[in-house]
C-alpha positions in Angstrom: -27.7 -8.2 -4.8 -26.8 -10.3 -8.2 -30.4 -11.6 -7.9 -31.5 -8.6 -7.9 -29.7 -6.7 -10.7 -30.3 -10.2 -12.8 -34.0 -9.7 -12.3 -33.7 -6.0 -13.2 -31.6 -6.2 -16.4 -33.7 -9.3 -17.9 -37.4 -7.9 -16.4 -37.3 -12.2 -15.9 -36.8 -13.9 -11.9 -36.3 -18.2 -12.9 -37.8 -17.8 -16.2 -40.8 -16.0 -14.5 -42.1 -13.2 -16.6 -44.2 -10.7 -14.2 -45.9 -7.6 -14.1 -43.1 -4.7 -14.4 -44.0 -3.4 -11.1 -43.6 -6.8 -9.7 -39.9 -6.8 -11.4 -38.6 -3.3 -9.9 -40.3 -4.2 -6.3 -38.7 -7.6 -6.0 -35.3 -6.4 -7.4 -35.1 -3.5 -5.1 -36.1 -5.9 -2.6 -32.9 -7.9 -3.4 -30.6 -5.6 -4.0 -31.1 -3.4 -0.5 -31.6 -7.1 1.2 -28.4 -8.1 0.1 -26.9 -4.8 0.7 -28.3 -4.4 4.5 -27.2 -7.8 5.6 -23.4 -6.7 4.8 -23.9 -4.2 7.7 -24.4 -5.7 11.3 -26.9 -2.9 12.5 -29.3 -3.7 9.7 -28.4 -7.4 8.7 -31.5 -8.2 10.5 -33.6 -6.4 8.4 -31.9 -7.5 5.4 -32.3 -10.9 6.2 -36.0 -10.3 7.1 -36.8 -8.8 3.5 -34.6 -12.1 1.8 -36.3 -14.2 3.8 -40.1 -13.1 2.5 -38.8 -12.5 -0.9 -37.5 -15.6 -1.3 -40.6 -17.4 0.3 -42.5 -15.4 -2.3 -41.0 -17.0 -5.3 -41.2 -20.4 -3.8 -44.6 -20.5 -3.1 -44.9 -19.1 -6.7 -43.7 -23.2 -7.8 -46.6 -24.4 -5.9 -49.2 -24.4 -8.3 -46.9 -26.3 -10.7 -47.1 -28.9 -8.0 -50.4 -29.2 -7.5 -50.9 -29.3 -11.3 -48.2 -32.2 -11.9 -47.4 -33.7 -8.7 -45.4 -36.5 -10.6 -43.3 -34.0 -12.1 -40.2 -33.1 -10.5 -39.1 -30.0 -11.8 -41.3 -27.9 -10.3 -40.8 -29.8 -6.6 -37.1 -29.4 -7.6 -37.2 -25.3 -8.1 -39.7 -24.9 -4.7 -36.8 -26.6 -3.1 -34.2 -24.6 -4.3 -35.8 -21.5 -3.4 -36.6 -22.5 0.0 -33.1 -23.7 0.6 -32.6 -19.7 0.2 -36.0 -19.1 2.7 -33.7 -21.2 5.2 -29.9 -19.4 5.0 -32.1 -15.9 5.2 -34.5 -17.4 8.1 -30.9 -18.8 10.3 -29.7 -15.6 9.6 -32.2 -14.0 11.0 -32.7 -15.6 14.0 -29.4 -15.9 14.9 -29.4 -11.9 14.7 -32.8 -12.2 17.1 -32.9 -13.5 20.8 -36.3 -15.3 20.3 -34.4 -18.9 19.7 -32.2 -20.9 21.8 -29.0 -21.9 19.8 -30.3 -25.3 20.0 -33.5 -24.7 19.2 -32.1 -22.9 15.8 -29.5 -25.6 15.4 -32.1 -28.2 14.7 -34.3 -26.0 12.8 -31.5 -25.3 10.2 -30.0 -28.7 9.2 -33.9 -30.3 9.1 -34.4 -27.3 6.7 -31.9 -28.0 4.6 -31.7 -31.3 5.0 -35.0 -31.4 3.4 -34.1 -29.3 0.7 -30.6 -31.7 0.0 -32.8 -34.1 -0.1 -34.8 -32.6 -3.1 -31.1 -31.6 -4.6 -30.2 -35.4 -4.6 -34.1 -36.6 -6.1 -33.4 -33.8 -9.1 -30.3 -35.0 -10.1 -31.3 -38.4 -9.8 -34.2 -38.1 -11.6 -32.4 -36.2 -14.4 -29.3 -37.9 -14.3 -28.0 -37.8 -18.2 -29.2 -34.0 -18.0 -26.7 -33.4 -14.8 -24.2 -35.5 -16.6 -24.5 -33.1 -19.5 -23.4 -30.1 -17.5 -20.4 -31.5 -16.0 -17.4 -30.3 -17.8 -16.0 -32.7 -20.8 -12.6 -32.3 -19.2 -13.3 -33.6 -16.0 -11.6 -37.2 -15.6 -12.8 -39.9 -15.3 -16.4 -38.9 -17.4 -19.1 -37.2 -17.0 -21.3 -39.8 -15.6 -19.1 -40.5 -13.0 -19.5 -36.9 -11.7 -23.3 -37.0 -12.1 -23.8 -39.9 -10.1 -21.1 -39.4 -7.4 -22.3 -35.7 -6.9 -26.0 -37.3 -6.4 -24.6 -39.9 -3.4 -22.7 -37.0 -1.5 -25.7 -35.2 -1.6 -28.0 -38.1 -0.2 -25.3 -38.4 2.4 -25.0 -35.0 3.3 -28.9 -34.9 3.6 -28.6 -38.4 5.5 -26.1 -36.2 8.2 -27.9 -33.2 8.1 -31.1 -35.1 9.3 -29.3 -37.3 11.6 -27.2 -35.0 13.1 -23.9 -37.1 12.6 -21.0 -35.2 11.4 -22.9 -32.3 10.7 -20.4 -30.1 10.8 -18.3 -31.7 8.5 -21.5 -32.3 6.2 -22.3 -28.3 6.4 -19.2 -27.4 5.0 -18.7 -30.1 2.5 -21.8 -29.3 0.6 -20.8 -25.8 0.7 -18.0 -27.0 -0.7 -19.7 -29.0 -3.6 -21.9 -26.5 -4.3 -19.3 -24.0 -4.7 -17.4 -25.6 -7.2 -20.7 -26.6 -8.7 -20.6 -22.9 -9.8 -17.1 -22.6 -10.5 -16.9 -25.7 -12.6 -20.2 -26.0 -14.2 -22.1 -22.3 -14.5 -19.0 -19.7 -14.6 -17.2 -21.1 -17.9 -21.2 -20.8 -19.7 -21.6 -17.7 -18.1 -17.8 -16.1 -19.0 -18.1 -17.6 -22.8 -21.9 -16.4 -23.3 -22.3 -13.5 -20.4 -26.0 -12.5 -22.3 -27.2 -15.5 -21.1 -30.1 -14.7 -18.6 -30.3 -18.4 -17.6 -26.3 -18.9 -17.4 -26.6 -15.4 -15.3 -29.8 -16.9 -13.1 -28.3 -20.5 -12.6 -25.0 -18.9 -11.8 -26.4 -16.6 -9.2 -29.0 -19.1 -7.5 -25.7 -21.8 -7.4 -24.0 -19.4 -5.1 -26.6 -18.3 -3.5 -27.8 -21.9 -2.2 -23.7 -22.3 -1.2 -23.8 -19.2 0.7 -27.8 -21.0 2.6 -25.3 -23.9 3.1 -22.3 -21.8 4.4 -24.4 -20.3 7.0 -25.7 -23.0 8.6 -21.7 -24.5 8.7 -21.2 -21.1 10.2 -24.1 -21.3 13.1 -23.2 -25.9 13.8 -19.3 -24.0 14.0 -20.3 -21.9 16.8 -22.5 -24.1 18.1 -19.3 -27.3 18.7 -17.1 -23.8 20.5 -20.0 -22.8 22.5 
């Protein structure tokens, strides 16, 4: 629903500029998805309109690939978008009887193992920029953070893709990636709140936690069952 008032108030969806119809149908898009997957009568439906609106704007970074493959930025954003395709797509399914538990259990962690895998690749690959957003406060330095937040991420992707300690992998990088935006997008976003792109990175940060926290959810019930 943030996602979708974000795009609404700045006309703008990742520093994409589109037609005005485009703007109103995608954020109306977000905000009833986000709204009907609250409910459990429609979350199905809710995820289902996520789901294809998300896979829209990640198969909008594709050109970018295909114009500079040796650029990662634009492998980095299709990434992050689809690691939002795979929390709508669990969700989804888990609402559907078409897939076996098992069946959905594997398709989620290679999903988003993929897509951890990209998280650690743009970090790496940007390092003194991912060092420049962790807070100056933080002991012992900045650096430290930047490359410490890149290994858990290669071994969460590493578990994820394994299937060891997955669980425990699930909910620590929704952990990470939570205080990711508490730490490093809500003081931007609280000190300069006309920021689209402190509003954007602040809302996709979560968002990507929240892909993370259901697949924690659906390994959670899976270990009960």
């Amino acid at each position: 629903m943030a996602f979708g008032l974000v795009t609404l108030a700045w006309h703008d969806y990742n520093d994409w500029h589109p037609p005005l119809f485009i703007v109103y149908a995608a954020a109306a898009a977000l905000i009833f998805g986000g709204a009907a997957i609250q409910f459990h009568r429609t979350a199905k439906t809710g995820a289902a309109v996520l789901g294809a609106v998300y896979l829209v704007f990640a198969l909008r970074c594709v050109p970018g690939i295909v114009h500079a493959p040796w650029t990662y930025i634009s492998w980095g954003n299709f990434f992050e978008q689809f690691s939002l395709v795979t929390g709508a797509a669990i969700a989804y399914a888990r609402l559907s009887s078409t897939w076996s538990r098992e069946t959905l259990n594997r398709i989620g962690r290679i999903l988003l193992g993929l897509c951890t895998i990209s998280f650690t690749l743009e970090q790496a690959f940007y390092l003194q920029a991912t060092a420049d957003l962790v807070p100056k406060w933080l002991p012992p330095s900045p650096t430290f953070w930047a490359v410490a937040t890149t290994v858990l991420f290669a071994l969460a992707a590493v578990a994820l893709l394994t299937n060891r300690m997955v669980l425990l992998a699930a909910r620590l990088l929704t952990l990470m990636l939570m205080l990711f935006g508490l730490l490093v997008w809500v003081p931007p976003l609280l000190s300069d709140p006309r920021s689209h792109s402190n509003w954007s990175e602040t809302v996709e940060t979560f968002a990507i936690a929240g892909s993370s926290w259901i697949l924690a959810d659906l390994l959670g019930e899976y270990q009960r069952k």
